[in-house]
Biotite code that builds the C-alpha atoms (Angstrom):
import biotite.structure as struc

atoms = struc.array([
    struc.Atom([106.380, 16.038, 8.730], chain_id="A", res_id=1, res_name="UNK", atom_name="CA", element="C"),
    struc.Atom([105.483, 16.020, 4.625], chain_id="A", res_id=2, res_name="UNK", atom_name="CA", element="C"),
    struc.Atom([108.546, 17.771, 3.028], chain_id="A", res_id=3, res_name="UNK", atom_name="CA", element="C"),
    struc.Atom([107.232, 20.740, 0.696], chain_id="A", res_id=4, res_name="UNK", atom_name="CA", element="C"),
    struc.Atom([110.282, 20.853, -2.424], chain_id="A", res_id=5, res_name="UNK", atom_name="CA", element="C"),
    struc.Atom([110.583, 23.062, -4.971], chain_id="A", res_id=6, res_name="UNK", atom_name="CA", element="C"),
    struc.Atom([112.000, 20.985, -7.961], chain_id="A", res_id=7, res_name="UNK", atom_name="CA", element="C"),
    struc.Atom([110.620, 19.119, -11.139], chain_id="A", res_id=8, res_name="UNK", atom_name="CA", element="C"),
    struc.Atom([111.939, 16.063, -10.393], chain_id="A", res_id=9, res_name="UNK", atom_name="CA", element="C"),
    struc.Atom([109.635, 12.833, -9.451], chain_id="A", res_id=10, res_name="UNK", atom_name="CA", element="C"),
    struc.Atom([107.925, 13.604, -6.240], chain_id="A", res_id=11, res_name="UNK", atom_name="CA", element="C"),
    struc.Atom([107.584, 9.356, -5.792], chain_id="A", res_id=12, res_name="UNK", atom_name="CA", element="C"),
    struc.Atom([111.152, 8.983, -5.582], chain_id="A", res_id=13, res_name="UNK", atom_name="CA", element="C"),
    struc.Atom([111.714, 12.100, -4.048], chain_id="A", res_id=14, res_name="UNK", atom_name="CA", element="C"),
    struc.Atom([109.300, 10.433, -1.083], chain_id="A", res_id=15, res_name="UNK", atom_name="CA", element="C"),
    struc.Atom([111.219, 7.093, -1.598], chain_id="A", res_id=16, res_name="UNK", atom_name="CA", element="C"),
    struc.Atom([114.756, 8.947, -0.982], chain_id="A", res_id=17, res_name="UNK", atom_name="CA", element="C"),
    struc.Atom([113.600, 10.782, 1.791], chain_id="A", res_id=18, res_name="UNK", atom_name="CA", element="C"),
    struc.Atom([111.024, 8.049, 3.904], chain_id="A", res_id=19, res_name="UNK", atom_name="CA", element="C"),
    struc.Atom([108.396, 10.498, 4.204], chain_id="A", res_id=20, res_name="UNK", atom_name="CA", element="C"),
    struc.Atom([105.489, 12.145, 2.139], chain_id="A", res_id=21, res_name="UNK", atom_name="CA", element="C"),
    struc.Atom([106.351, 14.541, -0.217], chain_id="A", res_id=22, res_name="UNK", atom_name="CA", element="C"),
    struc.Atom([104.318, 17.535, -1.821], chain_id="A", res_id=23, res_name="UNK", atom_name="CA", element="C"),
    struc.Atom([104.984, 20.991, -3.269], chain_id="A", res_id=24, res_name="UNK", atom_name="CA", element="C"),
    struc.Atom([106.755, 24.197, -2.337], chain_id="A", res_id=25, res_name="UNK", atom_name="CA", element="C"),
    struc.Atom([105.302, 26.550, -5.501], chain_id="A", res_id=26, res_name="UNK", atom_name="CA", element="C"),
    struc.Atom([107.581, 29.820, -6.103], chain_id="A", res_id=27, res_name="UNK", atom_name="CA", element="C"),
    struc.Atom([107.634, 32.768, -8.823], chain_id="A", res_id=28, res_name="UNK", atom_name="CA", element="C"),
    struc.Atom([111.391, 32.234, -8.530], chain_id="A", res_id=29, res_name="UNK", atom_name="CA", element="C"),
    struc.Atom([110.803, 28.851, -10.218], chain_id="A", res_id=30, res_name="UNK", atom_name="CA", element="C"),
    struc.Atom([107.466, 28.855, -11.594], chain_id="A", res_id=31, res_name="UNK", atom_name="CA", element="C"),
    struc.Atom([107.088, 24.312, -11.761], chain_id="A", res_id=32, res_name="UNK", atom_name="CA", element="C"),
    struc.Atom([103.982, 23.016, -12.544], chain_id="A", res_id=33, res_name="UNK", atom_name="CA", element="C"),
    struc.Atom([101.673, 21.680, -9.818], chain_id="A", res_id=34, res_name="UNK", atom_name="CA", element="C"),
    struc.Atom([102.186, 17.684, -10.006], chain_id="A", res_id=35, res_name="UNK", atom_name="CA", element="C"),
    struc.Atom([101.381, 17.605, -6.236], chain_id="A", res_id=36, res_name="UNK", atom_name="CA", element="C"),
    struc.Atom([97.675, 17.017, -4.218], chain_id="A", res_id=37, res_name="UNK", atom_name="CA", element="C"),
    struc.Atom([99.627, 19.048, -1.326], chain_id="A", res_id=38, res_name="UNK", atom_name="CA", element="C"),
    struc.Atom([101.190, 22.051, -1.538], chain_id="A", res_id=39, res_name="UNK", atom_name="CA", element="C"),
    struc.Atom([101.905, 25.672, -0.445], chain_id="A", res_id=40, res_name="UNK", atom_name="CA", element="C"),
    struc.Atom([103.323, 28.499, -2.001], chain_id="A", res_id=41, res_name="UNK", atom_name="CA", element="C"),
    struc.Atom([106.105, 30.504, -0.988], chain_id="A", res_id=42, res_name="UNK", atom_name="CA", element="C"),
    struc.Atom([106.425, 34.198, -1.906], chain_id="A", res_id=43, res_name="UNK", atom_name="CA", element="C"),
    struc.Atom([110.331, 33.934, -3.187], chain_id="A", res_id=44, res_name="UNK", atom_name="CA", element="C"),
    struc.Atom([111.088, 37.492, -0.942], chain_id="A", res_id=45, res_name="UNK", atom_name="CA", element="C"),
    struc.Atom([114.246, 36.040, -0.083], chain_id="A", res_id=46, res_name="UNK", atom_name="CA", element="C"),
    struc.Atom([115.840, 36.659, -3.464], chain_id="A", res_id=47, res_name="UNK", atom_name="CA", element="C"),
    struc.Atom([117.807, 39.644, -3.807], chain_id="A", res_id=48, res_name="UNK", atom_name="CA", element="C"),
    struc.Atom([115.384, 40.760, -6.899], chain_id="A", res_id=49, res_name="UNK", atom_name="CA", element="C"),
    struc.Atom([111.644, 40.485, -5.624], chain_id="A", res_id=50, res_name="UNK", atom_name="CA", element="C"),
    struc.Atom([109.363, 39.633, -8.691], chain_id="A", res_id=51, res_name="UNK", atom_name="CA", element="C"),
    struc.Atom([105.763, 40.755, -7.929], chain_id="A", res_id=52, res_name="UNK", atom_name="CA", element="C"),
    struc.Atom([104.021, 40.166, -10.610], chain_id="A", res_id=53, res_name="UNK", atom_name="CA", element="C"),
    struc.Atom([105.713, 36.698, -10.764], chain_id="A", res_id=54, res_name="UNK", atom_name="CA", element="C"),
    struc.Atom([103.993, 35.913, -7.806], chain_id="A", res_id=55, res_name="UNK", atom_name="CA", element="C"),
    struc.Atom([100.999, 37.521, -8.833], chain_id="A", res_id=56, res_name="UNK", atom_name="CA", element="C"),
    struc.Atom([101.189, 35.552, -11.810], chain_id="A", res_id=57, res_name="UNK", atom_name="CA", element="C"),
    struc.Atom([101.827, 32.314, -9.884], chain_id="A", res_id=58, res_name="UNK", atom_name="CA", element="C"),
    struc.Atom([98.752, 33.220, -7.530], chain_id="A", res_id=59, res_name="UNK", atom_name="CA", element="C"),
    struc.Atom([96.274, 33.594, -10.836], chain_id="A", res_id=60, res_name="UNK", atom_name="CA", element="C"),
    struc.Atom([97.624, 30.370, -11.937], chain_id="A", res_id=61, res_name="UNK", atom_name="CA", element="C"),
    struc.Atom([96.799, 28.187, -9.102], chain_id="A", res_id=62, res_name="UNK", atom_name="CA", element="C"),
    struc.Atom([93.495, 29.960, -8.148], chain_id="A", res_id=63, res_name="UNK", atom_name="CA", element="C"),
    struc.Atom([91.424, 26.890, -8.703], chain_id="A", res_id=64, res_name="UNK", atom_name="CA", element="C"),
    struc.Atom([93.757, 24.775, -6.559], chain_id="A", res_id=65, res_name="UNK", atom_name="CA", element="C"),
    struc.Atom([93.659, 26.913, -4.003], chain_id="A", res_id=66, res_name="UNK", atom_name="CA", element="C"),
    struc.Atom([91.366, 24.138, -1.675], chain_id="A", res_id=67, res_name="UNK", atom_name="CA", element="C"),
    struc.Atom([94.181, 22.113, -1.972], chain_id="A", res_id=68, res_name="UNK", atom_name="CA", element="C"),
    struc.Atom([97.106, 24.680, -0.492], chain_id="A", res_id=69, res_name="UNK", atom_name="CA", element="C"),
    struc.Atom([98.186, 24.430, 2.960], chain_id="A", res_id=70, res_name="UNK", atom_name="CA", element="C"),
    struc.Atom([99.610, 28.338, 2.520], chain_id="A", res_id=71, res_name="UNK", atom_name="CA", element="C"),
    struc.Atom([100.097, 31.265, 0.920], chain_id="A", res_id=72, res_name="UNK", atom_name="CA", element="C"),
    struc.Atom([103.402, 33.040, 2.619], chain_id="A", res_id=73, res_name="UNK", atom_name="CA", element="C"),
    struc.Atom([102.430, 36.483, 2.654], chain_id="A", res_id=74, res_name="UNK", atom_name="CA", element="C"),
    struc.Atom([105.247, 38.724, 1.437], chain_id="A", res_id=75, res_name="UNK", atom_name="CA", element="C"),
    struc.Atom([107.913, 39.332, 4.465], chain_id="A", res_id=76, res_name="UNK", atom_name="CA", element="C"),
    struc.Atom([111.115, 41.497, 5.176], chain_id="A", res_id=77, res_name="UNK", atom_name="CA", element="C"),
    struc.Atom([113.728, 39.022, 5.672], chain_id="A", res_id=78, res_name="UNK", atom_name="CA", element="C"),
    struc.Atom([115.702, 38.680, 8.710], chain_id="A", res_id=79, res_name="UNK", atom_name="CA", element="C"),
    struc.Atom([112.676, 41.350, 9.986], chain_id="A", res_id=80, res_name="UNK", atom_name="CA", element="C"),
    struc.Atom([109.756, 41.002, 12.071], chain_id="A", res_id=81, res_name="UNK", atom_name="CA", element="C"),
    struc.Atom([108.763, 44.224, 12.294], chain_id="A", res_id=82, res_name="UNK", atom_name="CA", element="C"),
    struc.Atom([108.954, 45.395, 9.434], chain_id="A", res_id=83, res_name="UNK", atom_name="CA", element="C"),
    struc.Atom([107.138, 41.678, 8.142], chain_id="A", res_id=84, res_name="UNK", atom_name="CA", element="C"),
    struc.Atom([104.109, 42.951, 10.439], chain_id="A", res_id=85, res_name="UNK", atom_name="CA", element="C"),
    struc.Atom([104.353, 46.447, 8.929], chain_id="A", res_id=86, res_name="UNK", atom_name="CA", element="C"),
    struc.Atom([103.709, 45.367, 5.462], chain_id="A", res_id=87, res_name="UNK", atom_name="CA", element="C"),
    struc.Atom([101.300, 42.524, 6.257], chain_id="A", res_id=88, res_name="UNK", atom_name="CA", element="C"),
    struc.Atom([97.914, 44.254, 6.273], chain_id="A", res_id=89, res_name="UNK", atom_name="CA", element="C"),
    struc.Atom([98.798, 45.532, 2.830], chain_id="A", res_id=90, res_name="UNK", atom_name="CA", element="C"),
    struc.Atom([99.324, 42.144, 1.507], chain_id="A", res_id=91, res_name="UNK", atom_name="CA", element="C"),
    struc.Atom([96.456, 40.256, 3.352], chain_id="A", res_id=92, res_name="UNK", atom_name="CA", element="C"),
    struc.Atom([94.006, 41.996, 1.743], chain_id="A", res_id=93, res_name="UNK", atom_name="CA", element="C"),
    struc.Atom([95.546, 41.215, -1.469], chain_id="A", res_id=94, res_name="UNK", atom_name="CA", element="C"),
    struc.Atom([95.213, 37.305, -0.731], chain_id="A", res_id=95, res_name="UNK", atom_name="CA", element="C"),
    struc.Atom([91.794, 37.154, 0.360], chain_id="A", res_id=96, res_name="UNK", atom_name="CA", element="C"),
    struc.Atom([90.358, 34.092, -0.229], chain_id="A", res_id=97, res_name="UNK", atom_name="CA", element="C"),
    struc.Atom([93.601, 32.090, 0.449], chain_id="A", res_id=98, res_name="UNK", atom_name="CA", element="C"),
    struc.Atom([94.923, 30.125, 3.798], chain_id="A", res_id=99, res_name="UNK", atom_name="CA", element="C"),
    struc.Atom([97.720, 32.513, 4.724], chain_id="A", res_id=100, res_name="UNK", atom_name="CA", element="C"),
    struc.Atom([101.121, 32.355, 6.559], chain_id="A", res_id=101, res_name="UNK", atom_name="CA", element="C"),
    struc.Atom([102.928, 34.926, 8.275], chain_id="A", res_id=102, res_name="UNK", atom_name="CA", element="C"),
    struc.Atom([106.490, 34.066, 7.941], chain_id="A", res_id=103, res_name="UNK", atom_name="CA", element="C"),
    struc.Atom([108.366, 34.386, 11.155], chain_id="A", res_id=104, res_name="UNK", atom_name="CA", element="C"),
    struc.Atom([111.558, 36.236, 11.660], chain_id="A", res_id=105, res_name="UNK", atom_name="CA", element="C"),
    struc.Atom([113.649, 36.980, 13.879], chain_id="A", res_id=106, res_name="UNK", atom_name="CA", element="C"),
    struc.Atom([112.580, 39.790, 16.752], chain_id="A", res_id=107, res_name="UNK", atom_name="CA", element="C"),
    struc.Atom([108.874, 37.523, 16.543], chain_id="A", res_id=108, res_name="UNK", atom_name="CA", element="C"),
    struc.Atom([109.236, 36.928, 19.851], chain_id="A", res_id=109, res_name="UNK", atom_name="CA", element="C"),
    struc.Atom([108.752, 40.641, 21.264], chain_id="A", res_id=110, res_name="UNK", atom_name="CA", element="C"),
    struc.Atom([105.777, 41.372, 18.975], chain_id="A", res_id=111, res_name="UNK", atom_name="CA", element="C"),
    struc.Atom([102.353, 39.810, 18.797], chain_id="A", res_id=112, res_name="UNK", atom_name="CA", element="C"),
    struc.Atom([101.145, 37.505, 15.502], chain_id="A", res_id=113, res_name="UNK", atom_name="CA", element="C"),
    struc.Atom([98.057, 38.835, 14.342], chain_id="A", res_id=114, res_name="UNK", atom_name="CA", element="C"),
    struc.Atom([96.793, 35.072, 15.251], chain_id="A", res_id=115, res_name="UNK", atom_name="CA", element="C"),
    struc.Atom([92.990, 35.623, 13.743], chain_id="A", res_id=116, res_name="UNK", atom_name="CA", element="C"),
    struc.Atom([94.267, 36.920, 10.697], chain_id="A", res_id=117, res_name="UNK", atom_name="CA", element="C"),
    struc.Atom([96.651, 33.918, 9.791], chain_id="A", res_id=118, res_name="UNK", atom_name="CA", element="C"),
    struc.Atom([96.107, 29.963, 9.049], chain_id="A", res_id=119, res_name="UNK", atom_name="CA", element="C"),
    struc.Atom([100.052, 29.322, 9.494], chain_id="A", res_id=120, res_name="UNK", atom_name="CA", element="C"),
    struc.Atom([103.319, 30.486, 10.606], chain_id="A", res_id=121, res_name="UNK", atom_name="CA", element="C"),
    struc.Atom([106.431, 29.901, 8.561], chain_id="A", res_id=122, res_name="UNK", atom_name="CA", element="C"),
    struc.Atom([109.479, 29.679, 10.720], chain_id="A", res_id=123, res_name="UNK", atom_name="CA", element="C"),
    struc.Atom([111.893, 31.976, 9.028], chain_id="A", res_id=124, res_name="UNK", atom_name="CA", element="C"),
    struc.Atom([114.638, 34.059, 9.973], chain_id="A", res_id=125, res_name="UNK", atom_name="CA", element="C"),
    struc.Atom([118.261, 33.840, 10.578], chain_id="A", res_id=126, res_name="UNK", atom_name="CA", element="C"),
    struc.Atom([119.509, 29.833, 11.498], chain_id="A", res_id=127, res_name="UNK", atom_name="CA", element="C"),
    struc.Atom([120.293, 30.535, 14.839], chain_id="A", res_id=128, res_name="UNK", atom_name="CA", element="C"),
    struc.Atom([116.671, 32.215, 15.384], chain_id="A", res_id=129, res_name="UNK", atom_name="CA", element="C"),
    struc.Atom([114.921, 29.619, 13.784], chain_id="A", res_id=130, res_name="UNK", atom_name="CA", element="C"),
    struc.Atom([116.754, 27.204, 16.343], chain_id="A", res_id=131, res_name="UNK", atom_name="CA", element="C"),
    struc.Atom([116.242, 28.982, 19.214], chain_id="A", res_id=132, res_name="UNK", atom_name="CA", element="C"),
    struc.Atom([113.490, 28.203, 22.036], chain_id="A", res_id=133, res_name="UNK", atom_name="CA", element="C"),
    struc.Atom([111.515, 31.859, 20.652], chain_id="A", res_id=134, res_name="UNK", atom_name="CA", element="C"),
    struc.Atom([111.126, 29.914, 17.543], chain_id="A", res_id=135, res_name="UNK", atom_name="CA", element="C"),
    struc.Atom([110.281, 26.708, 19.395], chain_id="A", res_id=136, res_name="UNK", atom_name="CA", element="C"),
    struc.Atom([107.523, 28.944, 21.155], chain_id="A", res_id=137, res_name="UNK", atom_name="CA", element="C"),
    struc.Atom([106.028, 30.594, 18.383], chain_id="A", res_id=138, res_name="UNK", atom_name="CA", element="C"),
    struc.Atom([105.322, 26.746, 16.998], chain_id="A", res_id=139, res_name="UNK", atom_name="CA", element="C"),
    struc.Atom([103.795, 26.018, 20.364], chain_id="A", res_id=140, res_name="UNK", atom_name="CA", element="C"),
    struc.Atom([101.398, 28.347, 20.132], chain_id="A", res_id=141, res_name="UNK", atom_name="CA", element="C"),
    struc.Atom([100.708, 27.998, 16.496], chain_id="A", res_id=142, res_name="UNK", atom_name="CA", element="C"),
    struc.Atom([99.697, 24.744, 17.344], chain_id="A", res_id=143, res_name="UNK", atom_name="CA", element="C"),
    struc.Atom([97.524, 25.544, 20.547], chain_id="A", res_id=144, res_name="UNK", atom_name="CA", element="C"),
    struc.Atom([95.779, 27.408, 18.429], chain_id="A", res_id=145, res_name="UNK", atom_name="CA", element="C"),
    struc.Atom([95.700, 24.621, 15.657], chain_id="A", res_id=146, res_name="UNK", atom_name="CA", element="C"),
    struc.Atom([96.958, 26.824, 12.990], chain_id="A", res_id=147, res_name="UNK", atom_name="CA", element="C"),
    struc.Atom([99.683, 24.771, 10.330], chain_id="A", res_id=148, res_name="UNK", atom_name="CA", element="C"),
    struc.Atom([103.628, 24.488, 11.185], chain_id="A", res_id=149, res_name="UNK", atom_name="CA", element="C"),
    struc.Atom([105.828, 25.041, 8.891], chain_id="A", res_id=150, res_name="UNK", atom_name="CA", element="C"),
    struc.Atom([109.816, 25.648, 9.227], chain_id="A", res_id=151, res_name="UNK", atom_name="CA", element="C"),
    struc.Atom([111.845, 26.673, 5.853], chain_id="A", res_id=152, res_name="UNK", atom_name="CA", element="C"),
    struc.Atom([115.529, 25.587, 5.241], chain_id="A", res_id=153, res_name="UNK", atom_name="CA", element="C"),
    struc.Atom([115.481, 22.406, 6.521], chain_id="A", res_id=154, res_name="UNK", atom_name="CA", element="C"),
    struc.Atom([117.953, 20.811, 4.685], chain_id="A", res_id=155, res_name="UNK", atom_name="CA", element="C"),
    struc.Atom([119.783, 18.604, 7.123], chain_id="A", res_id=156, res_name="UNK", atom_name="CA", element="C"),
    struc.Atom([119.222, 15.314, 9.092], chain_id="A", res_id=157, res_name="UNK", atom_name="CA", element="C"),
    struc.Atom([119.323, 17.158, 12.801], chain_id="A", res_id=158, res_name="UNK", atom_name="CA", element="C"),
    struc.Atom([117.518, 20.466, 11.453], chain_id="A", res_id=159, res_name="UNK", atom_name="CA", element="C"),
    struc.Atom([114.799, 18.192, 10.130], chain_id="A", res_id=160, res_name="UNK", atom_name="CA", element="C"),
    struc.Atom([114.653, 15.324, 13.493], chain_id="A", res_id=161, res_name="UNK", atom_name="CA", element="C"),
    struc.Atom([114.445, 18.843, 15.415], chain_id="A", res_id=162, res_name="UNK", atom_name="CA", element="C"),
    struc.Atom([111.075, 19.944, 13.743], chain_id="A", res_id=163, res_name="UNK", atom_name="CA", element="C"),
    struc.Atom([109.579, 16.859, 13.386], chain_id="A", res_id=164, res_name="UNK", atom_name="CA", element="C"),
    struc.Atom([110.236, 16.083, 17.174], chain_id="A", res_id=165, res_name="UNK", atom_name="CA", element="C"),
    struc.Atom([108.312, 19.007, 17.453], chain_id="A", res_id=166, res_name="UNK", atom_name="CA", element="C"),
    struc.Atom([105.596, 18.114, 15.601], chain_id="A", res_id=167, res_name="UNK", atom_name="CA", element="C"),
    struc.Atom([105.834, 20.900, 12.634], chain_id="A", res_id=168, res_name="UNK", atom_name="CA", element="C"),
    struc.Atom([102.910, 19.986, 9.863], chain_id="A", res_id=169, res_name="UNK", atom_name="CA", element="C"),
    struc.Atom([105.286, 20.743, 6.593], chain_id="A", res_id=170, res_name="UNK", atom_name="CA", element="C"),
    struc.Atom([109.388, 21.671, 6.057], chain_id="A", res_id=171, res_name="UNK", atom_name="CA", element="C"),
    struc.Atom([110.972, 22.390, 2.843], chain_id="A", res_id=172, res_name="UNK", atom_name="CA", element="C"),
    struc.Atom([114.672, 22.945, 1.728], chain_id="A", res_id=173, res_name="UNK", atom_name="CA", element="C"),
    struc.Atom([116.541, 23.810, -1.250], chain_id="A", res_id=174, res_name="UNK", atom_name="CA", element="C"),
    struc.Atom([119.071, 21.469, -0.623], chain_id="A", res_id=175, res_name="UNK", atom_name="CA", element="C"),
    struc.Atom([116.525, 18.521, -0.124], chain_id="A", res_id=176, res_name="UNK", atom_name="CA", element="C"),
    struc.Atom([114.731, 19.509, -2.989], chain_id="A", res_id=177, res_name="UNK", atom_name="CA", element="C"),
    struc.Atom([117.533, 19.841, -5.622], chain_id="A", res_id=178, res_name="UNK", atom_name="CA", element="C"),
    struc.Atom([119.640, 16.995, -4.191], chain_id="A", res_id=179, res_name="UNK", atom_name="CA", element="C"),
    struc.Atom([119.325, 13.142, -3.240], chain_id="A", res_id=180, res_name="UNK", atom_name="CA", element="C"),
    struc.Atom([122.070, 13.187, -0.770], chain_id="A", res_id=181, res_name="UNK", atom_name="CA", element="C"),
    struc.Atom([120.542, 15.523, 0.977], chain_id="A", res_id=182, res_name="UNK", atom_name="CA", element="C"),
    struc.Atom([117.338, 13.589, 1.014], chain_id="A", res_id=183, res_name="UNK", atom_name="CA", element="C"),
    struc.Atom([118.711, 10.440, 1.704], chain_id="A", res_id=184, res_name="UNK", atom_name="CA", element="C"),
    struc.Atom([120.806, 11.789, 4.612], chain_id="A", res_id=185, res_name="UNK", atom_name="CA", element="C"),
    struc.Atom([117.686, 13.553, 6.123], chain_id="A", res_id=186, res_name="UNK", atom_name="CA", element="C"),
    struc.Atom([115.616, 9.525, 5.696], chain_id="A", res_id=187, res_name="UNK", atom_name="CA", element="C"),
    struc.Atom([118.909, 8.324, 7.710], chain_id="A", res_id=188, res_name="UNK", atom_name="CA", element="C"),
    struc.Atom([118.089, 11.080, 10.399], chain_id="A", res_id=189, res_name="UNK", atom_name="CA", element="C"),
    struc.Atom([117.655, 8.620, 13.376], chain_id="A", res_id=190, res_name="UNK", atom_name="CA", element="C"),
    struc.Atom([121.492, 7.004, 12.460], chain_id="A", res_id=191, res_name="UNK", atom_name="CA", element="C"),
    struc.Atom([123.223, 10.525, 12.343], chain_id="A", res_id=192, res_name="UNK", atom_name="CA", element="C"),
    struc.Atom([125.820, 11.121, 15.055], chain_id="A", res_id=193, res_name="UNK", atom_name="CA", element="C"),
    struc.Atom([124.680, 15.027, 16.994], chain_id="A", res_id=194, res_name="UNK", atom_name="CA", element="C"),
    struc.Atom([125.442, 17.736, 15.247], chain_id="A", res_id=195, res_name="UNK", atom_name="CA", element="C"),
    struc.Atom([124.553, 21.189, 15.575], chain_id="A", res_id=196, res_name="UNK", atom_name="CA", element="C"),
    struc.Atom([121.322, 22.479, 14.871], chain_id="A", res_id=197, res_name="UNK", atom_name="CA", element="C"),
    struc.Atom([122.564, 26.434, 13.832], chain_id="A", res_id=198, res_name="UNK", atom_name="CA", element="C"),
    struc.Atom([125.439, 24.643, 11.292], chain_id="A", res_id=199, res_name="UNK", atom_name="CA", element="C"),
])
């Protein structure tokens, strides 16, 4: 599983910390430069102040790079699936000519995924959703149907070890990206004791 961070740090010794490959997570919230040949770009919905035209902005920006980008998370309701699949045909047409991700929340499992409109799913949603076998389903399909993997907030050793046992293409974190504790405890995944997944 490459881990997708959103930080300006050294991606090699991000990669070195963690024992895996490393690319980027791009968001308006942040803005970093592209230093990465793999990356996605998240929409930044979940904070509490949406910036549109940040996103826009970020979207202009990275046009010409846009071979190189697993994703594009179209713009979501968090914690919502609904109203996620409500707003997506609005937004799709907005990122035409970009690989797109619907990101995942929880109620997914009672609604269909527009599955020839999207290139990835991004598993979103509360912890305990993202844990849960709907979530693990959802992947399992994705994949079926070879479309990318990716699961956010994956910021611990068990969380990560969980989707990379089940085979998810990218994860990202803000813990793992800010910290190297955090990385260095998810590259020492395989000596952890079991802990919960939904901690």
């Amino acid at each position: 599983m490459i881990a997708l961070l959103d930080n300006g740090q050294d991606l090699d010794t991000c990669a070195a910390e963690m024992g895996c490959e490393v690319g980027q997570l791009l968001t308006p919230l942040t803005r970093y430069r592209l230093r990465a040949s793999k990356f996605a770009i998240d929409n930044g919905r979940f904070s509490p102040k949406w910036d549109e035209k940040a996103f826009e902005s970020l979207l202009a920006r990275e046009w010409e790079n846009r071979s190189r980008c697993f994703f594009v998370t179209v713009p979501d309701v968090v914690g919502s699936a609904r109203r996620t699949l409500e707003v997506f045909p609005y937004w799709k047409e907005r990122l035409h000519g970009w690989r797109i991700a619907l990101a995942c929340q929880d109620g997914q499992e009672n609604l269909p995924i527009p599955w020839n409109e999207i290139d990835a799913v991004f598993i979103g949603g509360s912890t305990n959703w993202k844990c849960s076998e709907h979530a693990i389903h959802i992947i399992q399909a994705a994949q079926a149907l070879n479309k990318h993997t990716h699961a956010g907030r994956v910021n611990g050793p068990e969380r990560w070890g969980h989707f990379e046992k089940l085979g998810v293409n990218t994860g990202d974190g803000t813990g793992i990206a800010r910290y190297t504790h955090m990385r260095q405890a998810v590259a020492g995944r395989d000596n952890q004791g079991k802990l919960e997944l939904a901690g």
